[in-house]
VEXKOLKE-24181 format. One record per residue (C-alpha): residue number from 1; residue in three letters; x, y, z. Coordinates in steps of 0.001 Angstrom, whole numbers, plus 524288, in hexadecimal, padded with zeros to 5 digits. Layout:
BEGIN
[NUM, "ALA", [X, Y, Z]] ...
***
This chain:
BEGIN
[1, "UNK", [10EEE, 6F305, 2E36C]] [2, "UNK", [11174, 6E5B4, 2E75B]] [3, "UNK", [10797, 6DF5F, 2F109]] [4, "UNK", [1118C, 6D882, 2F74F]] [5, "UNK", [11E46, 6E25B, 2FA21]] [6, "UNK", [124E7, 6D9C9, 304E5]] [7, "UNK", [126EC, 6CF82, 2FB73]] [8, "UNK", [1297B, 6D6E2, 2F023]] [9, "UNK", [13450, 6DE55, 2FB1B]] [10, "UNK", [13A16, 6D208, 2FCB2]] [11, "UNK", [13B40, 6CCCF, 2F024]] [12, "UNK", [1437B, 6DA7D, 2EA19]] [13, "UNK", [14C25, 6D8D2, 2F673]] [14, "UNK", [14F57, 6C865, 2F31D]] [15, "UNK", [14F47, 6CCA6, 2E46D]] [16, "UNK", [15D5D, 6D496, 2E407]] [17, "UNK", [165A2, 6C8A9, 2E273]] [18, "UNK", [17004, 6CEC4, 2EB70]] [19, "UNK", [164E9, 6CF6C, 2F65D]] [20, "UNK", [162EB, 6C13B, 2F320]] [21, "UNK", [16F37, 6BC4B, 2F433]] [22, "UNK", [17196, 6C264, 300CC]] [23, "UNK", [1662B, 6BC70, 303D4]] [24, "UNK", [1695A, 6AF1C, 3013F]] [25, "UNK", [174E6, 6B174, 307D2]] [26, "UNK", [16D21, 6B327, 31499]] [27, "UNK", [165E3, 6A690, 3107F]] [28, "UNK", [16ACC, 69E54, 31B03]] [29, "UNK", [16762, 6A3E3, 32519]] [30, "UNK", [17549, 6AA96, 32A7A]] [31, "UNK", [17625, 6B957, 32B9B]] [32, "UNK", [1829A, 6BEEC, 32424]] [33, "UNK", [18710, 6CE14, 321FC]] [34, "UNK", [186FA, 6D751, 317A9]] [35, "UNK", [19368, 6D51E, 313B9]] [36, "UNK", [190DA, 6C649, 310FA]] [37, "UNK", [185FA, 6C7D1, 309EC]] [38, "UNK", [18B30, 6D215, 30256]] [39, "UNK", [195D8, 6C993, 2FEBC]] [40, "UNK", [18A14, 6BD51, 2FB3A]] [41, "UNK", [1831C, 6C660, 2F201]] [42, "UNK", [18FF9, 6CA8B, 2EB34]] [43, "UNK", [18BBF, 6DA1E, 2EF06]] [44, "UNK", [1938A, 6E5EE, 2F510]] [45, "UNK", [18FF9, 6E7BC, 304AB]] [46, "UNK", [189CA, 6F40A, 30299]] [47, "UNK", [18001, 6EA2C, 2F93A]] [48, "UNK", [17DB2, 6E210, 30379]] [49, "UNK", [17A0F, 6ED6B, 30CFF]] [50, "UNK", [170F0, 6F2A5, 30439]] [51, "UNK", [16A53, 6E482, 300F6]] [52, "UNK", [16B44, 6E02A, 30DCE]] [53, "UNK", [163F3, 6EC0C, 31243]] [54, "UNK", [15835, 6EA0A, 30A88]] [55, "UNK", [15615, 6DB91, 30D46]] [56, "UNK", [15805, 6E022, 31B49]] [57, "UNK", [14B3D, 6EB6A, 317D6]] [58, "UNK", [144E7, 6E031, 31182]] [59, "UNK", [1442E, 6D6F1, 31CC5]] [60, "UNK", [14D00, 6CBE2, 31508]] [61, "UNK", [15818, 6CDAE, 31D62]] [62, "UNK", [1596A, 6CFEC, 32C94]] [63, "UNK", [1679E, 6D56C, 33210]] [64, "UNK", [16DE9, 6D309, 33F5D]] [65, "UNK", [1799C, 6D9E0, 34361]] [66, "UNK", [184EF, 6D2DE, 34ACA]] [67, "UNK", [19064, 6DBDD, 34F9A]] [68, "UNK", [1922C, 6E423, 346C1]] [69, "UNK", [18CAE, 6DB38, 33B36]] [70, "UNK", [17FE6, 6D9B3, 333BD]] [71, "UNK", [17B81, 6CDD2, 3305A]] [72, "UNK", [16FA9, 6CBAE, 32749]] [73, "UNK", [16749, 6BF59, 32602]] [74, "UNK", [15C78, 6BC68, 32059]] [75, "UNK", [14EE8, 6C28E, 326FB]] [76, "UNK", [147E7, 6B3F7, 32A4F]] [77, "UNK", [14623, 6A8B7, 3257A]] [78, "UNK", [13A06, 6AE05, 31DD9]] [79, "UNK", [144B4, 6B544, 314CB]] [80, "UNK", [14DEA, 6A8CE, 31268]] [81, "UNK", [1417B, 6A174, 30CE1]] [82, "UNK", [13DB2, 6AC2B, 3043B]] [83, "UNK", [14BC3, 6AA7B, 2FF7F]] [84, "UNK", [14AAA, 69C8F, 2FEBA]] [85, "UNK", [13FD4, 69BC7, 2F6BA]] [86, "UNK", [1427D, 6A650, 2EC8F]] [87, "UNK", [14F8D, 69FA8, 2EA33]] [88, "UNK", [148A5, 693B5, 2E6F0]] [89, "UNK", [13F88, 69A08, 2DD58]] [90, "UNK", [1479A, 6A2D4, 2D795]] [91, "UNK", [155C0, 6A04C, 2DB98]] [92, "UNK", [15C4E, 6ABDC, 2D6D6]] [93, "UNK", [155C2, 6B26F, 2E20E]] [94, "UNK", [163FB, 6AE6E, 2E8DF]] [95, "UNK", [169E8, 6B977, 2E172]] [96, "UNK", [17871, 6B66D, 2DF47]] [97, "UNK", [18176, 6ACBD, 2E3C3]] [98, "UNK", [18391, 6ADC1, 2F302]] [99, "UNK", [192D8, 6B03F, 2F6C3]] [100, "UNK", [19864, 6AD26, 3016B]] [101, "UNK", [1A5F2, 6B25A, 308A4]] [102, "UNK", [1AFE6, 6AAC4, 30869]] [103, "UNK", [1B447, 6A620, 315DF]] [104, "UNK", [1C376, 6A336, 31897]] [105, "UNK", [1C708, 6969A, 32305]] [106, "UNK", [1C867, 6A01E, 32F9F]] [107, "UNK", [1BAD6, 6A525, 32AA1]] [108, "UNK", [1B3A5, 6962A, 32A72]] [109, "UNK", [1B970, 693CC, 33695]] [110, "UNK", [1B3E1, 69E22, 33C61]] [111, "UNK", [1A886, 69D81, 33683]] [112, "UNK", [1A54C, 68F4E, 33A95]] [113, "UNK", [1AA08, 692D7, 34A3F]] [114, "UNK", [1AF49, 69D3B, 3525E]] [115, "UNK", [1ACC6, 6A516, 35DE2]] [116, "UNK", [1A447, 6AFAE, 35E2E]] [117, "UNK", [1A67C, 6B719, 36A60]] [118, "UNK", [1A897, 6AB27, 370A6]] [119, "UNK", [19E31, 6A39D, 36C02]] [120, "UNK", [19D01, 698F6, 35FC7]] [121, "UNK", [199AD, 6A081, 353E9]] [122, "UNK", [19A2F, 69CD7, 34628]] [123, "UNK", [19424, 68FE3, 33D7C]] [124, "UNK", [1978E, 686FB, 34ADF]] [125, "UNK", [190EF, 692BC, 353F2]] [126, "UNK", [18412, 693B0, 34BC8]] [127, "UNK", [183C0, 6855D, 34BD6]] [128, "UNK", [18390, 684EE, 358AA]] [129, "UNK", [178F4, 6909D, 35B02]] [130, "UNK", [16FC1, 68998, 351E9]] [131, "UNK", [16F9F, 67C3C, 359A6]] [132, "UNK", [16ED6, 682B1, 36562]] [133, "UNK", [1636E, 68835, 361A8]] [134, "UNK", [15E40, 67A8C, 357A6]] [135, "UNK", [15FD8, 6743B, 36470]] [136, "UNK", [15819, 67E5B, 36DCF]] [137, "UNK", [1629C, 681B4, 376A6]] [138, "UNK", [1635A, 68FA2, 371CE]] [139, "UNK", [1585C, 696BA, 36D24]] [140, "UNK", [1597A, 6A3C5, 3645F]] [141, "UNK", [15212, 6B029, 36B81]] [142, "UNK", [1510F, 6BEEB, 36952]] [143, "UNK", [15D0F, 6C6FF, 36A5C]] [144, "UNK", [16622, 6BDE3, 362F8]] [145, "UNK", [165D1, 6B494, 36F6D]] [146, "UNK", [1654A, 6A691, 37248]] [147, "UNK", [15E11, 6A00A, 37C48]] [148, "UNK", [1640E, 69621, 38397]] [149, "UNK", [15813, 68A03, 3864A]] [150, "UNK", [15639, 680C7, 38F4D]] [151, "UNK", [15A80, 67732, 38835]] [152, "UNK", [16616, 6805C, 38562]] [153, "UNK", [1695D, 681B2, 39291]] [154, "UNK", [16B78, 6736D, 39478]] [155, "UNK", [173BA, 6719A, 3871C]] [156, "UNK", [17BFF, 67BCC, 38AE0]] [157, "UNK", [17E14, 67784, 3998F]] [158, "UNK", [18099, 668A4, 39441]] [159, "UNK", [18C3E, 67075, 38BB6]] [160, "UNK", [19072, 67828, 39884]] [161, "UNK", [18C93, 68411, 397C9]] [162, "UNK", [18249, 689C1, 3A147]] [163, "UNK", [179CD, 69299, 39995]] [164, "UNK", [17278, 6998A, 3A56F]] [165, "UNK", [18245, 69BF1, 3AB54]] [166, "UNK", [184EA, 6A5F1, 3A015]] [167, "UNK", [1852B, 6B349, 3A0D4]] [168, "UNK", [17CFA, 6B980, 3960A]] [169, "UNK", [182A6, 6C603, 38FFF]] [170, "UNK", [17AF0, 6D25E, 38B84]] [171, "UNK", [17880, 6CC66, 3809C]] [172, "UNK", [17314, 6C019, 385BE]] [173, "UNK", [1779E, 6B13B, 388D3]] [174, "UNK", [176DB, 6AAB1, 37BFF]] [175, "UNK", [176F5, 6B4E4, 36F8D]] [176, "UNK", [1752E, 6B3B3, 36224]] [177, "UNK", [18061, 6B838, 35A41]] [178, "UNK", [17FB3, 6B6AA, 34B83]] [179, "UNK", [18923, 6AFF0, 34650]] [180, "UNK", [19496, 6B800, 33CEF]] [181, "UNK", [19601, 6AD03, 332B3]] [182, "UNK", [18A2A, 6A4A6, 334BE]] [183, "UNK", [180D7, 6B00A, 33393]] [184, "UNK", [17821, 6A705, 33EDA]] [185, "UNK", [17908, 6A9F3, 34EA0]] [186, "UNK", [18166, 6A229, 3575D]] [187, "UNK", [18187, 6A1EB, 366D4]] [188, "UNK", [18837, 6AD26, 36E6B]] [189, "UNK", [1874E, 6B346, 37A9F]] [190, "UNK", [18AB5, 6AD20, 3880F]] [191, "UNK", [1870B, 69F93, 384FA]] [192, "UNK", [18EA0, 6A0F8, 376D2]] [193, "UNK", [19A51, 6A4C9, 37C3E]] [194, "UNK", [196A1, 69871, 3878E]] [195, "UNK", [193DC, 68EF1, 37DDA]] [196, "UNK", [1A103, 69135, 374CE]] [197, "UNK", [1A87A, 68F4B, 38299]] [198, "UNK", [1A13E, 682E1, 38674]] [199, "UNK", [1A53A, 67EF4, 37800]] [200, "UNK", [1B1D9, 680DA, 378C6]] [201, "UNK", [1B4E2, 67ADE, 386F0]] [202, "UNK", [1AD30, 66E6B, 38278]] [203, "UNK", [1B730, 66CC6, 376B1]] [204, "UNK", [1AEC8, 66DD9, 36B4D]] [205, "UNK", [1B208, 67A9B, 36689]] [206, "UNK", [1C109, 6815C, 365ED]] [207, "UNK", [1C485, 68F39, 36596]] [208, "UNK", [1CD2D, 6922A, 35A07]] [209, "UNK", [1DA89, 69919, 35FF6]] [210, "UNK", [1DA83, 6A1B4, 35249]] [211, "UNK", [1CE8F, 6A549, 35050]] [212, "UNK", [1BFD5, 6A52B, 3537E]] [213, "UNK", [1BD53, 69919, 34D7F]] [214, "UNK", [1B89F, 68E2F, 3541E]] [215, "UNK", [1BBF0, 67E00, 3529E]] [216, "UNK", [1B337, 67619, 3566A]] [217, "UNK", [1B682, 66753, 35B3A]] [218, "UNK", [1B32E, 659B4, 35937]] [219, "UNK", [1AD48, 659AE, 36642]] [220, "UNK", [1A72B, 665E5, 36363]] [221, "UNK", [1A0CF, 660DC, 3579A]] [222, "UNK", [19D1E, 654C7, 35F65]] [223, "UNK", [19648, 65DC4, 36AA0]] [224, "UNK", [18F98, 66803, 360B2]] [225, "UNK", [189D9, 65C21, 358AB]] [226, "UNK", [18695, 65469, 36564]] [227, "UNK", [18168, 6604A, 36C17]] [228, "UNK", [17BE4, 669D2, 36154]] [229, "UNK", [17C92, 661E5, 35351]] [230, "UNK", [18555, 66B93, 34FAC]] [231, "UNK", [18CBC, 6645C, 345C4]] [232, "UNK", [19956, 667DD, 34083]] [233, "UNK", [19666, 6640E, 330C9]] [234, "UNK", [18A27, 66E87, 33215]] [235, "UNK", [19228, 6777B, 33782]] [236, "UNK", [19CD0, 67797, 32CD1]] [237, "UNK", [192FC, 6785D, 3252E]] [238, "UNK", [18ADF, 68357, 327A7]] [239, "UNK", [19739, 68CE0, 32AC6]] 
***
């Protein structure tokens, strides 16, 4: 009997390569569904399920549900490393070749900015979220909320919007909602819904009439890289 059962747990569960792909898939950090990483690993959904539920009994995975959604990401940090380094020892540890769905104009548009209940979601949104928080105007607490700080207080006041005026709902001021496409939280709540108003009576973002999608302007990529160092080039690039 092995001396050491966690590890040799671990390494049976990373050794399927369809359990490795999916979790390579889950590599970067994002959370994604089922479905998606049934369709990465090439397998049927009811595959997935039954992989999915063993990494999830092994402590490799972590789920969070959203709506009516699952999402799975990896379980820390501790797990992409592992990862990390067994793919650069032995690379075939990646299983097969990742796939990814294709995603139609409407889809990338979305995907890069829209409304979320009334707040900025997508690529733009989670940009957004994380220099909020790079910056220390928002700080991540328990029950998927954000703190507003001191210095968050001020920022937000200098971009008119009195934090302490808001009413906070049931489910607090300033949520944590994760993210549909991005598979990473952006800001809801109150202040979301606040914030993507202030934005859009400033000029620098536009409603689309069509859709959910959002434009962003010149002025608004001026502000967001003045105010945040949200830049538009990263942006594209990570959506």
């Amino acid at each position: 009997m092995s001396r050491h059962p966690a590890v040799s747990s671990a390494a049976f569960l990373i050794a399927d390569p369809t359990r490795a792909t999916m979790l390579m898939a889950l590599a970067d950090g994002r959370a994604q569904p089922a479905g998606e990483l049934a369709y990465a690993a090439g397998v049927t959904a009811q595959t997935a399920s039954s992989h999915l539920a063993k990494l999830l009994a092994g402590g490799l995975l972590s789920v969070e549900t959203q709506g009516r959604h699952r999402y799975y990401r990896l379980a820390g940090s501790h797990v992409a490393l592992a990862l990390e380094n067994l793919a650069s020892i032995a690379p075939g540890v990646q299983g097969g070749a990742v796939h990814r769905m294709p995603r139609s104009r409407e889809a990338r548009e979305l995907q890069f900015a829209r409304c979320c209940y009334d707040h900025l979601a997508g690529s733009l949104g989670v940009a957004v979220t994380q220099a909020l928080q790079d910056r220390g105007l928002i700080s991540a607490v328990a029950d998927k909320q954000f703190e507003v700080t001191h210095d968050g207080m001020g920022w937000f006041r200098s971009m008119g919007l009195d934090v302490a005026a808001l009413e906070p709902t049931r489910r607090g001021l300033a949520r944590q909602c994760l993210d549909w496409t991005e598979r990473r939280h952006h800001l809801a709540g109150p202040l979301g819904v606040e914030l993507m108003s202030r934005l859009c009576a400033i000029g620098w973002v536009r409603r689309s009439k069509s859709s959910r999608a959002v434009q962003v302007t010149p002025k608004g990529w001026a502000g967001l890289k003045e105010q945040l160092g949200v830049d538009e080039r990263a942006v594209q690039a990570s959506g």
